[in-house]
N, C-alpha and C positions, 0 to 999 in steps of 0.2 A: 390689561397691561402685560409684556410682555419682561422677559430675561429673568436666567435662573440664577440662583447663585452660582459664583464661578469655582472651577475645580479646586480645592487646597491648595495642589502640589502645582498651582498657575502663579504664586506667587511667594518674594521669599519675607518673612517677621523681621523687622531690623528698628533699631533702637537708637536714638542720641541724647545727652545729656545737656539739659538748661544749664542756666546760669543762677539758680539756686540749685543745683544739684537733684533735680531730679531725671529719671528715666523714663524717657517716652518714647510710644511705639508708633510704627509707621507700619503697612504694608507698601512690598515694592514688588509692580507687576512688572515683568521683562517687555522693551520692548523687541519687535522682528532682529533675529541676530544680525543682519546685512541688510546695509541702506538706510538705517536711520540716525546714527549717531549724532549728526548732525541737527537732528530734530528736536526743539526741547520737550521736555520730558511736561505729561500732564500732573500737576499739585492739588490734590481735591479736600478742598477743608470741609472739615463738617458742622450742623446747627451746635446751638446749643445743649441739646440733651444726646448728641449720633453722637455714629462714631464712624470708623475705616470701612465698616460695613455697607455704609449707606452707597458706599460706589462702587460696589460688584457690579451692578449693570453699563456703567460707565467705563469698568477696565475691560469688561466682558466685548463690548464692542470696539474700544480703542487701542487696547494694549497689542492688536496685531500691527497699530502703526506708529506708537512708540511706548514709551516706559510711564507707567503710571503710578504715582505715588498717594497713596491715599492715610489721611492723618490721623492720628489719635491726639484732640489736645489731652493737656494735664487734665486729669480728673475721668477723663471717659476712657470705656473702653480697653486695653492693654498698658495704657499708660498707668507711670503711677499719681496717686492721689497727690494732692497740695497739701505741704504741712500749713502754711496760710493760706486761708481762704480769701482773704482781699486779694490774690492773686489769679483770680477766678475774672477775669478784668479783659477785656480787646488789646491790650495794650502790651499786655503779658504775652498772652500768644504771641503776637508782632512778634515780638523778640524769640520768643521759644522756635517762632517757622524759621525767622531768618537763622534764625542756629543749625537749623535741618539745611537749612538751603547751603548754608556754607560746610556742614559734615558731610552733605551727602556731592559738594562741587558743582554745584545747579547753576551755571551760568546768566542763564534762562530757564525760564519756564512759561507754558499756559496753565493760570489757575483757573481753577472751577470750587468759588463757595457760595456754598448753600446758607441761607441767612444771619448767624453769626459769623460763619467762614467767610459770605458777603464782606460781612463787615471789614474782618482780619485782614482779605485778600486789600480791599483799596484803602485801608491804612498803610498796609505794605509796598502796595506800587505805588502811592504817594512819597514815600521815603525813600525808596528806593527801585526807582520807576526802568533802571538799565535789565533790572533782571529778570523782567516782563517781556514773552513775545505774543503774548494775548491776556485776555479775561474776560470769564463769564460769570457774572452776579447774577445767586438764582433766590428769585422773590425777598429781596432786602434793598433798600437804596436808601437815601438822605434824611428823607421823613418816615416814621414809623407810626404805624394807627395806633392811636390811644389801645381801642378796641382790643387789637390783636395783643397789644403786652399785657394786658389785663388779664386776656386769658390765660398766657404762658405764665404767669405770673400768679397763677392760681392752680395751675399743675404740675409746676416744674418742681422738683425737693421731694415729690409727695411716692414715699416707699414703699409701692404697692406690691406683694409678689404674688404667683398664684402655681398651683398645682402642676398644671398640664400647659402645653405649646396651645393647645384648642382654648382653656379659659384663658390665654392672655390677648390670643387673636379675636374671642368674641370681645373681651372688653377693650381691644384697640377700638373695633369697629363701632361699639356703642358709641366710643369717646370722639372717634376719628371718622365718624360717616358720611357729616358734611361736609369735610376737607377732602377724599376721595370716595366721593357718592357713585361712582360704578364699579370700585373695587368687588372683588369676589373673594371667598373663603379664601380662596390658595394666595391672593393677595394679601390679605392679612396674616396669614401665617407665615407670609418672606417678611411683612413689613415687622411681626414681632421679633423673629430672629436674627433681626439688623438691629434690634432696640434694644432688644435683651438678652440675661445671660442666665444660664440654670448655676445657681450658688451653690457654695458648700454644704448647706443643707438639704439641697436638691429640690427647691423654689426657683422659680423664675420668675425674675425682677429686670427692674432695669439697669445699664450695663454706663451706670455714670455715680462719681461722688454726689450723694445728697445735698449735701455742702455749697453745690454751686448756687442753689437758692440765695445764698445769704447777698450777696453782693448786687446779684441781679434786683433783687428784693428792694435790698436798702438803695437801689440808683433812682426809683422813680422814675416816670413818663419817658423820658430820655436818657436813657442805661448808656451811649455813647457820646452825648449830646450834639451839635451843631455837625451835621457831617457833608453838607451842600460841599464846603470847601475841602474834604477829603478825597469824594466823587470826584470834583472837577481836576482836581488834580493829578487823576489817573494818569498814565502815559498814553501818550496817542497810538497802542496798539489795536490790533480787533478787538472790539469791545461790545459784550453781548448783555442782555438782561432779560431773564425769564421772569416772569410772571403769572402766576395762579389765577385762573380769571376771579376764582372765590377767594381768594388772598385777603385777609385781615389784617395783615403788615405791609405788606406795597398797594397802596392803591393807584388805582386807572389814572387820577389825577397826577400822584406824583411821576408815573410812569411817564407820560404824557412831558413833564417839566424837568424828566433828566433825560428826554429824546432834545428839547428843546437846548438844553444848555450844556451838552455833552455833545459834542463837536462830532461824526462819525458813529457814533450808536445804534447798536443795533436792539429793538426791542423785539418781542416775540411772548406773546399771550398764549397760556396753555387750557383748552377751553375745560370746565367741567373737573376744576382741580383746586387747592386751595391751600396752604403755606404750609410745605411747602413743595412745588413741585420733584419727583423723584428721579427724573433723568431718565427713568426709563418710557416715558411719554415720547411716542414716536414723533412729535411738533419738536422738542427738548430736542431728543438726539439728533433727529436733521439739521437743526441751529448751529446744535456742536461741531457736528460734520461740518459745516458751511466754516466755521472759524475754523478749524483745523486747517481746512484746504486755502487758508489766505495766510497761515504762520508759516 
């Protein structure tokens, strides 16, 4: 795999406030000073346990042709925590992005989320489908594998920390080997540093409230349930969906049945990868490239 993290001083820390009062953070990567204004800006939500980190390689390549905004929901990352945790919820965010979308004047935008961000992003361009000039859903869609929640659902909460940057990246790789089965050391040591964060006691752990467990936990099988009618009612912009060929949450079949019933769809299988893919998979980023150059 390729791309490094992107320089610090590439991007600026900016913050807006929900509608329970809390503070969350965003990174915002500049796009080219002249000739893009016009362009919407990319929105990149993150899974379940990520955060703003997971799209360094994403601004890294795109923020030279426009502005890149990359999320932290409530609970991960820069953001702050949820005094309720039922608000740990797809629904919640909706509202928390569209809040960013209107602080920050985003007319439009192209999102780019990654399996709960999936989710977030076409609940949002369902409802509010004008301020969409593209979207790409990576490895999430309608149906979700039994399989794949089961396992998130038996890792996710679980407050592991450890000593060094090297024991957190060998135990990604023990945990995570068969979701990227050709990663190398220097891979896991980007992918821990996107996940985690060294604490006040100088542990490194991971870089999310615990807490989000509780709600994923108590939803069962279907933490969003019936989403066929969310999907289809994206807006008719370029409309992309990546997939892990080893993906435990999107599978072949359903992929297959949102080419079918999604009008204009583009699908794109990432071979040798598995939920969920990272964006920096050179098949990912040509995809992304191909929508950018139709918005």
């Amino acid at each position: 795999m390729t791309g490094q993290p992107w320089p610090e001083s590439s991007w600026i820390d900016g913050t807006w406030e929900t509608a329970d009062g809390l503070k969350l953070h965003y990174r915002d990567y500049a796009g080219p000073k002249a000739g893009s204004s016009d362009r919407p800006a990319i929105l990149c939500l993150p899974g379940l346990t990520r955060n703003a980190r997971d799209f360094e390689g994403v601004a890294e390549a795109f923020c030279g042709q426009r502005r890149v905004i990359a999320v932290d929901f409530r609970g991960r990352g820069d953001s702050d925590y949820a005094r309720d945790t039922s608000t740990y919820v797809p629904m919640t965010y909706v509202g928390d992005v569209a809040a960013l979308l209107d602080h920050l004047q985003l007319s439009k935008v192209v999102a780019i989320g990654t399996s709960l961000g999936g989710i977030v992003t076409a609940l949002l361009a369902s409802v509010m489908p004008e301020r969409f000039a593209g979207i790409v859903i990576n490895d999430i869609g309608p149906l979700i594998e039994p399989a794949g929640l089961a396992r998130i659902r038996d890792t996710v909460g679980q407050g592991r920390s450890f000593p060094t940057w090297m024991h957190a990246a060998r135990q990604l790789q023990e945990n995570m080997g068969a979701i990227y089965p050709d990663n190398e050391l220097s891979d896991w040591l980007r992918l821990a540093k996107r996940l985690m964060v060294i604490s006040n006691s100088g542990r490194i752990g991971y870089d999310y409230d615990m807490r989000i467990a509780e709600p994923f936990a108590a939803a069962g099988d279907e933490p969003a349930g019936d989403l066929w009618p969310v999907f289809r009612a994206m807006p008719a912009v370029p409309r992309l969906v990546l997939r892990g060929a080893l993906s435990d949450i999107l599978s072949a079949a359903t992929l297959k049945a949102m080419e079918r019933k999604i009008s204009g769809l583009e699908a794109v299988t990432i071979a040798r990868t598995g939920h969920a893919p990272t964006l920096d998979e050179p098949e990912a980023r040509a995809a992304i490239a191909r929508l950018l150059e139709s918005v």
